[in-house]
N, C-alpha and C positions, 0 to 999 in steps of 0.2 A: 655552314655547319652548326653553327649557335641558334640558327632558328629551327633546325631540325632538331634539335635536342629537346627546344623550349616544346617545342609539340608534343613530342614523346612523352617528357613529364607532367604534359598537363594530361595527356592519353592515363598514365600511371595514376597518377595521384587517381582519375575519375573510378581507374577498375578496385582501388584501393578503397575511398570511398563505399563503393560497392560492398565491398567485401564488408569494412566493417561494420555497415547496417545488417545485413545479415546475420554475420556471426552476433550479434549486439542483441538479434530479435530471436534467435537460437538458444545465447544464455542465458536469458532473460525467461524465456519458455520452461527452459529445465531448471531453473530456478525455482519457478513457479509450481511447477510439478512434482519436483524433486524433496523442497522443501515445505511449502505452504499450503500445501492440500494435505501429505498427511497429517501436518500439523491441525489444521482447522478439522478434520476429521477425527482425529484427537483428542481435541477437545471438546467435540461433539457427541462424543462415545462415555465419555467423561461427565455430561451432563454440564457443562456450563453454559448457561442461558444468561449472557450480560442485558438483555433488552426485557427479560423476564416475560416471556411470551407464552411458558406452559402456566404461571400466573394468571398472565392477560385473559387465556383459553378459555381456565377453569371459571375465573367467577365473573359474576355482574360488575363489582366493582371494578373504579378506578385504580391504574398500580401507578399513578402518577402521584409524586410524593409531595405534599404540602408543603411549601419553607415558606412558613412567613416570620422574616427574620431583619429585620433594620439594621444597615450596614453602619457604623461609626468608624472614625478616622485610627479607632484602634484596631479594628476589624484588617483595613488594609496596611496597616505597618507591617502586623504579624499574622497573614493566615495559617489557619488551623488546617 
């Protein structure tokens, strides 16, 4: 009787398992959907460009920003 059990809950646990990859790939989907598309749509309607690409588009120049800047041991205690 004890080894027919042992089978059973290992039968269980596997369709258990199962299940929660799914459901996992499910929330995860409408999460995605749900929340972060219309967000990124959002703020795409909104005009924020963090990589500054309508920049980039428009002119010949570079939009890569120059630092030339010499770090000292005060620089790393406290950044700005």
């Amino acid at each position: 009787m004890n080894k027919c059990r042992k089978e059973r809950t290992g039968t269980v646990m596997a369709i258990i398992r199962f299940q929660c990859a799914i459901v996992l790939r499910i929330v995860l989907t409408l999460i995605f959907f749900i929340i972060l598309t219309p967000l990124a749509l959002a703020r795409r309607v909104l005009g924020h460009d963090p990589m500054a690409r309508k920049q980039w588009k428009r002119g010949t120049e570079s939009v890569f920003v120059n630092r030339d800047h010499r770090f000292t041991a005060e620089d790393l205690g406290s950044p700005k």
